[in-house]
N, CA, C and O atoms as CSV, one atom per row, in Angstrom:
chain,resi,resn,atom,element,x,y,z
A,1,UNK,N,N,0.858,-1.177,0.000
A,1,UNK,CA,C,0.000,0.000,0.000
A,1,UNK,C,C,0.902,1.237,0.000
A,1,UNK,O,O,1.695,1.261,0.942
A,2,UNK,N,N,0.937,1.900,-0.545
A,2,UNK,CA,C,1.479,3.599,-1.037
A,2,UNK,C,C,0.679,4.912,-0.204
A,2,UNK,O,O,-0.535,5.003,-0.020
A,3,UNK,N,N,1.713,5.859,0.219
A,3,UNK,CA,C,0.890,6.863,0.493
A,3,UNK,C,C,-0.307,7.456,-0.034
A,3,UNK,O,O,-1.207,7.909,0.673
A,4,UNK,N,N,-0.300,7.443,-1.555
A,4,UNK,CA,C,-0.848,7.993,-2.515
A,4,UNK,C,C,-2.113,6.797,-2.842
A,4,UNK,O,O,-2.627,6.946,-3.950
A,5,UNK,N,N,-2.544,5.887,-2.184
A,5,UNK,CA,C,-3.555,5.328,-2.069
A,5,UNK,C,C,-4.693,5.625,-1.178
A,5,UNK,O,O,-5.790,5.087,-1.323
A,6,UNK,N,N,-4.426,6.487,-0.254
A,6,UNK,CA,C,-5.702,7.378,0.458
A,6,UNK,C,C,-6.065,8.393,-0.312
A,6,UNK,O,O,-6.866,9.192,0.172
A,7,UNK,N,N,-5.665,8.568,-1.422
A,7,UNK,CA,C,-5.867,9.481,-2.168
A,7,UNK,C,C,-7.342,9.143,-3.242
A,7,UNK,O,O,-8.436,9.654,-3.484
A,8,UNK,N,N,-6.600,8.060,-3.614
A,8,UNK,CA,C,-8.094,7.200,-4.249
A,8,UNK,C,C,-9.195,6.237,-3.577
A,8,UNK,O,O,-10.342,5.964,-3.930
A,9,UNK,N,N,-8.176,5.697,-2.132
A,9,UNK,CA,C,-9.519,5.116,-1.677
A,9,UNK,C,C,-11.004,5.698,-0.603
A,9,UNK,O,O,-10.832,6.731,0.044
A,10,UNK,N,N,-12.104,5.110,-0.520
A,10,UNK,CA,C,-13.203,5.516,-0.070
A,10,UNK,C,C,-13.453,5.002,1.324
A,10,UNK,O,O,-14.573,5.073,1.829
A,11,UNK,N,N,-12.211,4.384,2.071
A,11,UNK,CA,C,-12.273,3.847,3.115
A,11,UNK,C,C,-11.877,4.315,4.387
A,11,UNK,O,O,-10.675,4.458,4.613
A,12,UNK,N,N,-12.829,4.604,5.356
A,12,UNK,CA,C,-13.044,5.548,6.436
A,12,UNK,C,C,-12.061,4.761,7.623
A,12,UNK,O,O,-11.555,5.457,8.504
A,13,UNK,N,N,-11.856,3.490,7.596
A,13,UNK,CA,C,-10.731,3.386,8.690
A,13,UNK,C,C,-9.918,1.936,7.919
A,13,UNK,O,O,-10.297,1.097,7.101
A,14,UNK,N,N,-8.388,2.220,8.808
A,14,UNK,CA,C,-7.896,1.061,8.087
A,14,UNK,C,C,-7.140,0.365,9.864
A,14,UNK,O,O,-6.870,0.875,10.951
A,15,UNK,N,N,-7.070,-0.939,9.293
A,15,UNK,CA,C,-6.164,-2.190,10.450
A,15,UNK,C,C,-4.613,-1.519,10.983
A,15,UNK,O,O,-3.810,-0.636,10.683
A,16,UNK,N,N,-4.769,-2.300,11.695
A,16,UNK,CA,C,-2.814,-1.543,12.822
A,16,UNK,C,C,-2.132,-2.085,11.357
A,16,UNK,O,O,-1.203,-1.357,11.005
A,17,UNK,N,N,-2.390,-3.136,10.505
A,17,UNK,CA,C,-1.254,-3.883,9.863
A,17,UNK,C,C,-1.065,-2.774,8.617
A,17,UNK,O,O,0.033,-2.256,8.411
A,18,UNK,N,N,-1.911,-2.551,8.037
A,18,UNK,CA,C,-2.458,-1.393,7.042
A,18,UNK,C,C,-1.931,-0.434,7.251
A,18,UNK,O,O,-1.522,0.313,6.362
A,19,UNK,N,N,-1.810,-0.217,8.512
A,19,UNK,CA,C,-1.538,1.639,8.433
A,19,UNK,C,C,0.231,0.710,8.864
A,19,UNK,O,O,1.090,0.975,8.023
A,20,UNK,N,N,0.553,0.072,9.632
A,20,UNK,CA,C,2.546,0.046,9.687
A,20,UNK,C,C,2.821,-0.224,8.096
A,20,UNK,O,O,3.759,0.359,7.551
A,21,UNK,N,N,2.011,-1.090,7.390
A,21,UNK,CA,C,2.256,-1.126,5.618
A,21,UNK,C,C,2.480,0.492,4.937
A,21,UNK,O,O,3.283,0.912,4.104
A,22,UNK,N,N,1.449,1.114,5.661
A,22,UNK,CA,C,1.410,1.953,5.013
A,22,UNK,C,C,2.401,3.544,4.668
A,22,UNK,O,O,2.516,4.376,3.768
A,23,UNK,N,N,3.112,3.175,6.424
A,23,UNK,CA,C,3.773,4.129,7.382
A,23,UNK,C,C,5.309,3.302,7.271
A,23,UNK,O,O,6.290,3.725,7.883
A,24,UNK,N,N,5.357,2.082,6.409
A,24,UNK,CA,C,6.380,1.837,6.545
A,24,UNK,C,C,7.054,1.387,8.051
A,24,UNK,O,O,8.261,1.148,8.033
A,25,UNK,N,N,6.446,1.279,9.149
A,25,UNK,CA,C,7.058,0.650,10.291
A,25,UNK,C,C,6.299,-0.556,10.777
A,25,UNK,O,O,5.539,-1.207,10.060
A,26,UNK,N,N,6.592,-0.847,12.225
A,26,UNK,CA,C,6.611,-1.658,12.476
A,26,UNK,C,C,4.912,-1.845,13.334
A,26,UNK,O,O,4.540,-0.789,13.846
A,27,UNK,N,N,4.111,-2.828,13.473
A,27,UNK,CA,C,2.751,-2.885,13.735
A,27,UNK,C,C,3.203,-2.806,15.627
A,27,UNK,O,O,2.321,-2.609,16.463
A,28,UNK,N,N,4.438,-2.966,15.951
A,28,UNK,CA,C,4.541,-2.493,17.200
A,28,UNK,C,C,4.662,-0.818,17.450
A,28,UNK,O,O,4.473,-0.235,18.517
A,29,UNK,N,N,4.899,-0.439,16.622
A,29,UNK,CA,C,5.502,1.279,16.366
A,29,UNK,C,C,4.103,2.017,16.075
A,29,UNK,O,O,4.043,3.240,16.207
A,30,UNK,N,N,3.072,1.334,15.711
A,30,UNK,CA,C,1.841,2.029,15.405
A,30,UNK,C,C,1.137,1.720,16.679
A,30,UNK,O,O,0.529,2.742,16.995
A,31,UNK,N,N,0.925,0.711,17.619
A,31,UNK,CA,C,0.440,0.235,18.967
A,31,UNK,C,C,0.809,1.987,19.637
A,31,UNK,O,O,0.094,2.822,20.190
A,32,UNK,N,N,2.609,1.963,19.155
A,32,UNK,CA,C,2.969,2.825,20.316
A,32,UNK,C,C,2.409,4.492,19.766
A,32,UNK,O,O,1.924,5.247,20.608
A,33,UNK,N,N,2.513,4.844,18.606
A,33,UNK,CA,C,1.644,5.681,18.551
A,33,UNK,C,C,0.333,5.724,19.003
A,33,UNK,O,O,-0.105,6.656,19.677
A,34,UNK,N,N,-0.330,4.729,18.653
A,34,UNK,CA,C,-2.017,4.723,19.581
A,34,UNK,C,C,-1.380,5.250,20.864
A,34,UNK,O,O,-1.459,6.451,21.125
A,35,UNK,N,N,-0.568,4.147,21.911
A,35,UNK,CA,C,-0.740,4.629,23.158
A,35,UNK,C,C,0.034,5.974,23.951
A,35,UNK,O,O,0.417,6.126,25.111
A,36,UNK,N,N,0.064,6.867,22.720
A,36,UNK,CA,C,0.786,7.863,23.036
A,36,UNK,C,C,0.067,9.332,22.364
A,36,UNK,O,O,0.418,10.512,22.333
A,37,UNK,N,N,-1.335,8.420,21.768
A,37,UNK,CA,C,-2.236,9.931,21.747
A,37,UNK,C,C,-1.655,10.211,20.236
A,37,UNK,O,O,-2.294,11.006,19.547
A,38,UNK,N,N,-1.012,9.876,19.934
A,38,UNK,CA,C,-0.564,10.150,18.612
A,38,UNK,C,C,-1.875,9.846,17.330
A,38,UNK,O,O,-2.643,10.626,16.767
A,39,UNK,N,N,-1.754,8.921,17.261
A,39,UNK,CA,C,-3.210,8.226,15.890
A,39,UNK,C,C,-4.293,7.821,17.336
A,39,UNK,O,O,-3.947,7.256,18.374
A,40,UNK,N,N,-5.511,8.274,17.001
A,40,UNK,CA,C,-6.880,7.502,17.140
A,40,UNK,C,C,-7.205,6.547,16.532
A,40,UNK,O,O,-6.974,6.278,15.354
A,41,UNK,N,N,-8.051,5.676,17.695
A,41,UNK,CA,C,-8.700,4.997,16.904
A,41,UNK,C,C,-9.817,4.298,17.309
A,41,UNK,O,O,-10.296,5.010,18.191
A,42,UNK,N,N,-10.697,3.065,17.152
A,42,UNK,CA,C,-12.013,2.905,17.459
A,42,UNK,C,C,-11.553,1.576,18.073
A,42,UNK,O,O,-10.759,0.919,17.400
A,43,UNK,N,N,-11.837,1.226,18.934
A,43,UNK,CA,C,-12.305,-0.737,18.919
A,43,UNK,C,C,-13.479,-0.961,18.389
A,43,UNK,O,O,-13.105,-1.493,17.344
A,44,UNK,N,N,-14.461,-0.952,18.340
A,44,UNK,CA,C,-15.469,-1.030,18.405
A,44,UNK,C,C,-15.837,-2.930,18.013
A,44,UNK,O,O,-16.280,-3.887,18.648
A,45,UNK,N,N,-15.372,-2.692,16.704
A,45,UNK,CA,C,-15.392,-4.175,15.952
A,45,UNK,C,C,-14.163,-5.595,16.697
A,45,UNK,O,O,-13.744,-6.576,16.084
A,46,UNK,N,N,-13.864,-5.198,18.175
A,46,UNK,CA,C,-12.596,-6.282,19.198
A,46,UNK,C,C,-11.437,-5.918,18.298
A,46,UNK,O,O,-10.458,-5.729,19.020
A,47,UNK,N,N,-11.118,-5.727,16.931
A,47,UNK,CA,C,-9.854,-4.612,16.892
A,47,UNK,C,C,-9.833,-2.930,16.429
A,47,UNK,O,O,-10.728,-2.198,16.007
A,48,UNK,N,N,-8.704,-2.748,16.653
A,48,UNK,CA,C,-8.405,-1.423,16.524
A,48,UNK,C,C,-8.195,-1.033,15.394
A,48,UNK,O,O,-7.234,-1.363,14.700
A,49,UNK,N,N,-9.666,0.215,14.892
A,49,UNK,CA,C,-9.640,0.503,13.121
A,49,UNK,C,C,-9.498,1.986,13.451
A,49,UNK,O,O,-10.268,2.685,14.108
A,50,UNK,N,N,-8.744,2.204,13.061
A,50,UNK,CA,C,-7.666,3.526,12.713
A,50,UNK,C,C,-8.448,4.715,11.774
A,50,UNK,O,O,-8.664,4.195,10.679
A,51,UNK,N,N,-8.740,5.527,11.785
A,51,UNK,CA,C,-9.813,6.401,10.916
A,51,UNK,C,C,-8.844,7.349,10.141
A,51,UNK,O,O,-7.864,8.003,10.498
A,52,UNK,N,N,-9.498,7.176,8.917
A,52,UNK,CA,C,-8.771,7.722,7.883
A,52,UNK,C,C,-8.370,9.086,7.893
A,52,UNK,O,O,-7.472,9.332,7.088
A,53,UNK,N,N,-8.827,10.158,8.656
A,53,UNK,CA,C,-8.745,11.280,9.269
A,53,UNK,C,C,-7.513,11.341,10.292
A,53,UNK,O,O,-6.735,12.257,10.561
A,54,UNK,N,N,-7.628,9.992,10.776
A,54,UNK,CA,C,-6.513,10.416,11.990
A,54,UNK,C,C,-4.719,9.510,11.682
A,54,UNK,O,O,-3.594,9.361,12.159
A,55,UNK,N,N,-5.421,9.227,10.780
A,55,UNK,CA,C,-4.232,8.798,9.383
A,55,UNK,C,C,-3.278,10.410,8.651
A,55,UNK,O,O,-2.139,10.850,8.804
A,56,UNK,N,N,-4.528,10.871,7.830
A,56,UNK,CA,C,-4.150,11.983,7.159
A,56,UNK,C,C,-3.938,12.839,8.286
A,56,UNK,O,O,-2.970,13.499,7.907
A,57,UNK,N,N,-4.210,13.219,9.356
A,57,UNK,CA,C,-3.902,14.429,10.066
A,57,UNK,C,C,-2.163,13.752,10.646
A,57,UNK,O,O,-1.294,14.611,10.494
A,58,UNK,N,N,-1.696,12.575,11.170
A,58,UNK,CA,C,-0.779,12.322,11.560
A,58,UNK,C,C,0.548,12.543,10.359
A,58,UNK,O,O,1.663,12.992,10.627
A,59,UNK,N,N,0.030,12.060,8.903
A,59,UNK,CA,C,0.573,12.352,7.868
A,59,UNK,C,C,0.828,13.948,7.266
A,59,UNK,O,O,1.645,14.066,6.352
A,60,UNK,N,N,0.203,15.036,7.727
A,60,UNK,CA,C,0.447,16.061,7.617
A,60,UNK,C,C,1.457,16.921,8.560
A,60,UNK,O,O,2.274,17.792,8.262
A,61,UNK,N,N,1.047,16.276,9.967
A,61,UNK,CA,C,1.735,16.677,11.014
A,61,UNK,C,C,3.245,16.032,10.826
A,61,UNK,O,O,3.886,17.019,11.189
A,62,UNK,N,N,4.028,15.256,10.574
A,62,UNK,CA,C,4.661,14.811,9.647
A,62,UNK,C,C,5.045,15.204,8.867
A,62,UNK,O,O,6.162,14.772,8.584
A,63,UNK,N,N,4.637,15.949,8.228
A,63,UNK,CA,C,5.748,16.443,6.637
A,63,UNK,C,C,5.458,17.878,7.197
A,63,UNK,O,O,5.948,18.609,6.336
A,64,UNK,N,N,5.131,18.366,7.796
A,64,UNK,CA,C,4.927,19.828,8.624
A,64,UNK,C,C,5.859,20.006,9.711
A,64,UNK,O,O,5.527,20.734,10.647
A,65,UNK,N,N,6.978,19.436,9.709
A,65,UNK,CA,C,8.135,19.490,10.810
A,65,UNK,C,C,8.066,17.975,12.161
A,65,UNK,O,O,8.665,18.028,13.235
A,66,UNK,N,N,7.468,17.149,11.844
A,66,UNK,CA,C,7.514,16.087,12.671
A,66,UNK,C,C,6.280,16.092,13.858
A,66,UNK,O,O,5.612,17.081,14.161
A,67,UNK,N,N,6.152,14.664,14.475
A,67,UNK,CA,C,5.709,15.151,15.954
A,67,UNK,C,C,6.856,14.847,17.094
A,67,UNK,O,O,8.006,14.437,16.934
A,68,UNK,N,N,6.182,15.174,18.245
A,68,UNK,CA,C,7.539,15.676,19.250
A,68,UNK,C,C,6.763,14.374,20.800
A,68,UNK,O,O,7.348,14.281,21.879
């Protein structure tokens, strides 16, 4: 999966595995963003779906000088 695929897709949240594919790290490195307030996300469905909003806002914050 490519950055430039939220671009075309219509899908409002994606899996921990999806977004470290997507982010290029590790599905432990995205846990630790969740538990650091960094990315949101829902349980709702017993796992954790990541909203495409809190994808793109982490991805902006990011190429906008990092987060801290």
């Amino acid at each position: 999966m490519a950055l430039n695929s939220l671009n075309g897709s219509s899908r409002m949240f994606y899996s921990v595995g999806e977004v470290s594919e997507l982010f290029g790290i590790s599905r432990k490195s995205v846990y630790r963003l969740l538990d650091r307030g960094i990315l949101k996300s829902s349980s709702a469905l017993r796992h954790k779906m990541i909203p495409r909003s809190s994808v793109e806002g982490f991805l902006s914050t990011a190429s906008n000088g990092g987060v801290k």
